[in-house]
matplotlib code that plots the C-alpha trace (Angstrom):
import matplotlib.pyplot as plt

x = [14.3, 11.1, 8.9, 6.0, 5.3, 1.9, 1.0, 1.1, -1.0, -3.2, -4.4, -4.4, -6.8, -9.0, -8.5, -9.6, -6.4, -7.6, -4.1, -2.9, 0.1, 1.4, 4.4, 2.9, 5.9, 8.5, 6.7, 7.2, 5.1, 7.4, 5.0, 2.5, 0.4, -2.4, -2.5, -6.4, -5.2, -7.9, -5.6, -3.3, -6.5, -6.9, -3.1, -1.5, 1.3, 3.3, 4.3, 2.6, 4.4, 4.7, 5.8, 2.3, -0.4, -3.0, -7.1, -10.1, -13.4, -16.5, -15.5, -13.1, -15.1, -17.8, -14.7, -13.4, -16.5, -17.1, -14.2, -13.7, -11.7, -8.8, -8.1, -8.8, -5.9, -3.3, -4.1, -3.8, -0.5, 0.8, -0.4, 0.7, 4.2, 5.1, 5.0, 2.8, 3.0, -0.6, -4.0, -6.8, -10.5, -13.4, -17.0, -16.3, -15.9, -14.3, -11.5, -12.3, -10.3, -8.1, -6.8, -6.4, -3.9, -1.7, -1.9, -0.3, 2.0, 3.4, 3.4, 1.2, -1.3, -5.1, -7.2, -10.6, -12.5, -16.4, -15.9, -16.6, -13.6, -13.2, -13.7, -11.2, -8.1, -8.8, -7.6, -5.2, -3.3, -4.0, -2.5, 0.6, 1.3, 1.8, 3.7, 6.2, 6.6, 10.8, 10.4, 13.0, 12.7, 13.2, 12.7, 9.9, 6.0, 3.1, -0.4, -3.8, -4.8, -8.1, -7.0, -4.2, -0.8, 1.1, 5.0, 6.8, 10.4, 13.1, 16.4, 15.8, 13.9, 12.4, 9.0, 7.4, 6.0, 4.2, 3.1, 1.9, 0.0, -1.5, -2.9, -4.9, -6.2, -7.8, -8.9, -6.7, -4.7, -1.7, -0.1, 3.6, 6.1, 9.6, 10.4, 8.3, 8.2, 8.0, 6.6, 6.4, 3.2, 3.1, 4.7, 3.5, 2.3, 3.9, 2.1, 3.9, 2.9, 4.7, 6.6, 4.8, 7.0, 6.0, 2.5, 0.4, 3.2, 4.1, 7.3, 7.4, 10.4, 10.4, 7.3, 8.4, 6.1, 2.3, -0.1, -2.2, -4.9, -5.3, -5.6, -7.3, -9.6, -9.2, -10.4, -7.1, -4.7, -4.3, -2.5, -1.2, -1.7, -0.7, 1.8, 0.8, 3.1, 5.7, 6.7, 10.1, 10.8, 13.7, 14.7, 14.0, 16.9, 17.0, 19.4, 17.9, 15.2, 11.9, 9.4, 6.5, 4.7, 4.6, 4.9, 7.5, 6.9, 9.6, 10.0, 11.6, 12.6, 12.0, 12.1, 13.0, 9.3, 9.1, 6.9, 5.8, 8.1, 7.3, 10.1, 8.4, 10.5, 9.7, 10.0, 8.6, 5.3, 4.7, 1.6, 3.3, -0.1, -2.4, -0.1, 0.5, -3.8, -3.7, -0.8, -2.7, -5.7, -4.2, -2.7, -5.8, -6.9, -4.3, -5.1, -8.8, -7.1, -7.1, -4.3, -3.8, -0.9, -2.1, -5.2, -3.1, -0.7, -3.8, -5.0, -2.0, -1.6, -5.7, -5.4, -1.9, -3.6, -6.1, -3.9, -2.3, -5.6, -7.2, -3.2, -3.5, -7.5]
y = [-9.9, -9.5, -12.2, -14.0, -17.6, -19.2, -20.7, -17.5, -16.2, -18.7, -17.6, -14.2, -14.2, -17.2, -18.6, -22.8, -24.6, -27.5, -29.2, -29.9, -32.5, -29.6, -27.7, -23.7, -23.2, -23.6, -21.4, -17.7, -14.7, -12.0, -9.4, -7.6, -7.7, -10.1, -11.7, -13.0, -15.5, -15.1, -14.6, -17.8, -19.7, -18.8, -20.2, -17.0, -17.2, -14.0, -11.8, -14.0, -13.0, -16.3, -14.4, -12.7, -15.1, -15.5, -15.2, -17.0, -15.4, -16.1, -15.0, -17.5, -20.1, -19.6, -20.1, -23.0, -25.0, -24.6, -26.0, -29.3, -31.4, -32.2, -28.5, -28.4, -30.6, -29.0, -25.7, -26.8, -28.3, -25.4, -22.6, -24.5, -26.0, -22.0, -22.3, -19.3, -18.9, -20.3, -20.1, -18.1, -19.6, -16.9, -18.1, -21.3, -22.9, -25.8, -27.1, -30.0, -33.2, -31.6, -28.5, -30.9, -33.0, -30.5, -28.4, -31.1, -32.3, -28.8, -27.9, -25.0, -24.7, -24.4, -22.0, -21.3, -18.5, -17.6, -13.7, -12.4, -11.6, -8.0, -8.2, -10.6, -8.8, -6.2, -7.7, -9.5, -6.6, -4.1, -6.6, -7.8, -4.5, -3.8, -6.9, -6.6, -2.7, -1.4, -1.6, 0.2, 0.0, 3.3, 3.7, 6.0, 6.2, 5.4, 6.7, 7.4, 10.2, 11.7, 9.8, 11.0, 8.6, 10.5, 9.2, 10.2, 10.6, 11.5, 10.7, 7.4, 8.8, 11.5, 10.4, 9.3, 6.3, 8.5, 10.6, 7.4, 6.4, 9.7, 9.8, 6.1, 7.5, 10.3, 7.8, 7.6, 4.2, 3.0, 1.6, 0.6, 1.6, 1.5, 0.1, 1.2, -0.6, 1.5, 0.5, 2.4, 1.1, 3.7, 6.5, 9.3, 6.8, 5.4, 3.0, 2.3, -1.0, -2.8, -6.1, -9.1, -9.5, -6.3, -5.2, -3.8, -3.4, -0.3, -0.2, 2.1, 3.3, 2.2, 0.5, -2.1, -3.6, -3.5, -4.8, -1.7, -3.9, -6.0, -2.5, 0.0, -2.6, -3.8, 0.1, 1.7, -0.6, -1.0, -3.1, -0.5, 3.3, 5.7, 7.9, 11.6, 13.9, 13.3, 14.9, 15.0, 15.8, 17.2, 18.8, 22.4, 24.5, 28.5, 28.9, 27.2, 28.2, 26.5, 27.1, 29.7, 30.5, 27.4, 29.6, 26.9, 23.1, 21.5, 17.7, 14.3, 11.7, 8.2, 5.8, 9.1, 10.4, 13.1, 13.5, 17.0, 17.1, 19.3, 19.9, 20.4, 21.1, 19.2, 20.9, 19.8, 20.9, 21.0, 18.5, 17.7, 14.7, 18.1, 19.5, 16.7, 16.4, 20.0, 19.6, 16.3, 18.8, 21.4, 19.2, 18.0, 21.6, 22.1, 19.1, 20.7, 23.8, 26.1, 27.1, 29.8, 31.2, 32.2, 33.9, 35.5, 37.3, 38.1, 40.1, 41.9, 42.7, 43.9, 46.1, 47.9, 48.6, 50.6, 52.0, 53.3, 54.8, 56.1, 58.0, 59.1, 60.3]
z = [-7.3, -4.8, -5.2, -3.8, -3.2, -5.1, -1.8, 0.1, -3.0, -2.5, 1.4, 0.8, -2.1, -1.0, -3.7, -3.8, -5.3, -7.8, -8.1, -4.5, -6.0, -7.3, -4.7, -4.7, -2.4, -4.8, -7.3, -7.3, -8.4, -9.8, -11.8, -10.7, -13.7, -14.8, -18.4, -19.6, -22.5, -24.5, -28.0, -26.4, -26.9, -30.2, -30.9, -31.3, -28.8, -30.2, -27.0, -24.1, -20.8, -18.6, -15.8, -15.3, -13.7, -15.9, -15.7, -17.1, -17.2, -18.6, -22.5, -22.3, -21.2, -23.5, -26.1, -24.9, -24.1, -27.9, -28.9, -30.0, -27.8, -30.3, -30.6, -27.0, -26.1, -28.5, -26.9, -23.6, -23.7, -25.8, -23.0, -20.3, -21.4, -21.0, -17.1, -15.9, -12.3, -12.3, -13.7, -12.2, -12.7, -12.3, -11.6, -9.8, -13.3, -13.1, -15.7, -17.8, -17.8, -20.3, -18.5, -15.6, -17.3, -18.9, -15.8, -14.2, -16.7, -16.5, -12.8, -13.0, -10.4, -11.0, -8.6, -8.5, -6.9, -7.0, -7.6, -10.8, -13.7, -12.9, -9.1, -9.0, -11.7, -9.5, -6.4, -7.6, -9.3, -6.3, -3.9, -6.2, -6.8, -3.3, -2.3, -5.4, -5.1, -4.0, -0.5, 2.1, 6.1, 7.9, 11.7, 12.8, 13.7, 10.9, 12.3, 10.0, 11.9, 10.4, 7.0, 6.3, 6.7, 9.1, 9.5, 12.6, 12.2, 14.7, 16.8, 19.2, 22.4, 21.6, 22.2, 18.6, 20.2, 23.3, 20.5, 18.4, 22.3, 22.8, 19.2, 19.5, 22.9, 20.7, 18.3, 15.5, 14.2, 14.8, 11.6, 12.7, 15.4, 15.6, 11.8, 9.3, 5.8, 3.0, -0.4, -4.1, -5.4, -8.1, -9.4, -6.6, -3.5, -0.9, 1.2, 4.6, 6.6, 9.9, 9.7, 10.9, 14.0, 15.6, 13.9, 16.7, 19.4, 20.9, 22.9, 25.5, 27.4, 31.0, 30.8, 28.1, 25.3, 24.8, 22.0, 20.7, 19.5, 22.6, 25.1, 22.6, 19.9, 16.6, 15.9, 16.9, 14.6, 10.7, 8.5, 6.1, 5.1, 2.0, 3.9, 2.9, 5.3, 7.2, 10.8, 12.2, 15.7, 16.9, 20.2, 20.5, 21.0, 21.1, 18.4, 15.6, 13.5, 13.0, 10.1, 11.3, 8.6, 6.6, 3.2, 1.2, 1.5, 2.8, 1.9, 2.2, -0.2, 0.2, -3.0, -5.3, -4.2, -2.5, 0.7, 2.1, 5.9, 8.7, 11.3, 15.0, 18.1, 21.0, 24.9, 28.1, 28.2, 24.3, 23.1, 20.1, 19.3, 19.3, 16.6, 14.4, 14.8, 13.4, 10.8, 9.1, 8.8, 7.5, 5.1, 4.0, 3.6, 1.7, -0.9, -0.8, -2.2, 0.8, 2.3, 5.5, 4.8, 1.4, 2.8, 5.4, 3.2, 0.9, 3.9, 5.0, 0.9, 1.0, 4.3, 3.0, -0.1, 1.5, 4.3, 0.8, -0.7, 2.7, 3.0, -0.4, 0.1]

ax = plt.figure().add_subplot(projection="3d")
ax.plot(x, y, z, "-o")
ax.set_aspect("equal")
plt.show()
């Protein structure tokens, strides 16, 4: 089962770790979503999901700094002997002596962060979410080209990195090349991102490797992107067909969602980064509700209908 570690947790949400005996190595995040234990701290423990981390905001502090400290202590070592991944403190409030001790009699690390309840559940889910989501590695191109994700598909060689080159020179982002990870964050999105090891780099054939962000700026790269379309190049060849008037969406599947595909043949001579510029657009169009091969066949219908009438007249 995917996982994540509470010390990688820890970095990427800045969050200020109050128990630093306790190992947030060893201890692993496996759900995405975010419990706020207000009904725990009431004693009612019915249905509490330790595998969520769990969040403290201001409601709950206001609760327990009322409470009196022999309830407090029966509470405390209640919630935590249940062994949450950790505990999430909103506000910059700090725990009393109390939550210290049974946080620490129980392994479960305390963090601390200044940002406001909300602010901060909506982080954390957004980011767990993305880090936990079924995840597959396909080879190909990810650009953001005019916003939307843009994956580049195709045999080995046939020029999806040049492409990937020729689109940051005309100021889109490079989002991963060669190996593309794929996530499911929901039910209908895919967000696609580049391993560690080779985010940024381009390889080139015959030239070897370069680092997009060093040549181009910090403006031509991006960590991750929500892949919209996908474009799949293929070598042209006279006796095959290739879609021309774009009247049924074709797709491709990737996590059992589907993602609209076009199928471009590539030829000396061809500027395939100009088309896939124009394909993202149109798709975009599309979303917007307009679409050119409906308005076309409108027209044709429109002018025969007359041709019709003005026969008739």
């Amino acid at each position: 089962m995917l996982g994540v570690r509470v010390s990688t947790f820890i970095d990427k949400m800045k969050l200020k770790n109050l128990t630093e005996t306790i190992d947030t190595s060893q201890i692993i995040i496996k759900h995405a979503d975010v419990n706020r234990p207000a009904l725990q701290l009431t004693g009612h423990f019915a249905h509490f999901n330790n595998e969520r981390v769990q969040l403290i905001g201001n409601v709950e502090e206001e609760y327990l700094h009322q409470m009196p400290e022999e309830q407090k202590i029966e509470i405390y070592d209640k919630l935590f002997s249940y062994k949450f991944p950790c505990l999430i403190l909103c506000r910059g409030y700090y725990p009393d002596k109390y939550m210290y001790d049974a946080a620490v009699k129980y392994d479960v690390p305390l963090l601390m962060t200044d940002k406001t309840t909300s602010d901060m559940l909506a982080e954390v889910i957004i980011w767990l979410k993305t880090q936990l989501a079924p995840m597959i590695s396909i080879h190909g191109v990810l650009v953001d080209v005019f916003g939307e994700g843009v994956l580049i598909t195709g045999e080995s060689g046939i020029g999806k990195s040049e492409v990937a080159l020729e689109l940051i020179k005309r100021g889109h982002r490079l989002v991963s090349d060669d190996v593309v990870e794929i996530r499911k964050v929901s039910d209908d999105e895919l967000v696609g991102s580049a391993p560690a090891v080779t985010r940024h780099f381009i390889e080139l054939r015959g030239i070897g490797i370069i680092d997009a962000k060093t040549l181009f700026g910090v403006e031509s790269v991006k960590d991750s992107q929500k892949i919209d379309m996908t474009i799949h190049l293929e070598e042209w060849r006279k006796d095959k067909e290739f879609d021309r008037l774009g009247k049924e969406n074709q797709y491709e599947e990737y996590l059992n969602s589907k993602v609209v595909c076009h199928r471009l043949p590539v030829r000396p001579g061809r500027n395939v980064a100009i088309i896939v510029e124009t394909a993202a657009i149109n798709h975009r169009q599309k979303k917007m509700g307009y679409n050119a091969t409906d308005e076309l066949y409108r027209r044709v219908q429109e002018n025969l209908t007359k041709g019709v009438i003005e026969d008739i007249i």
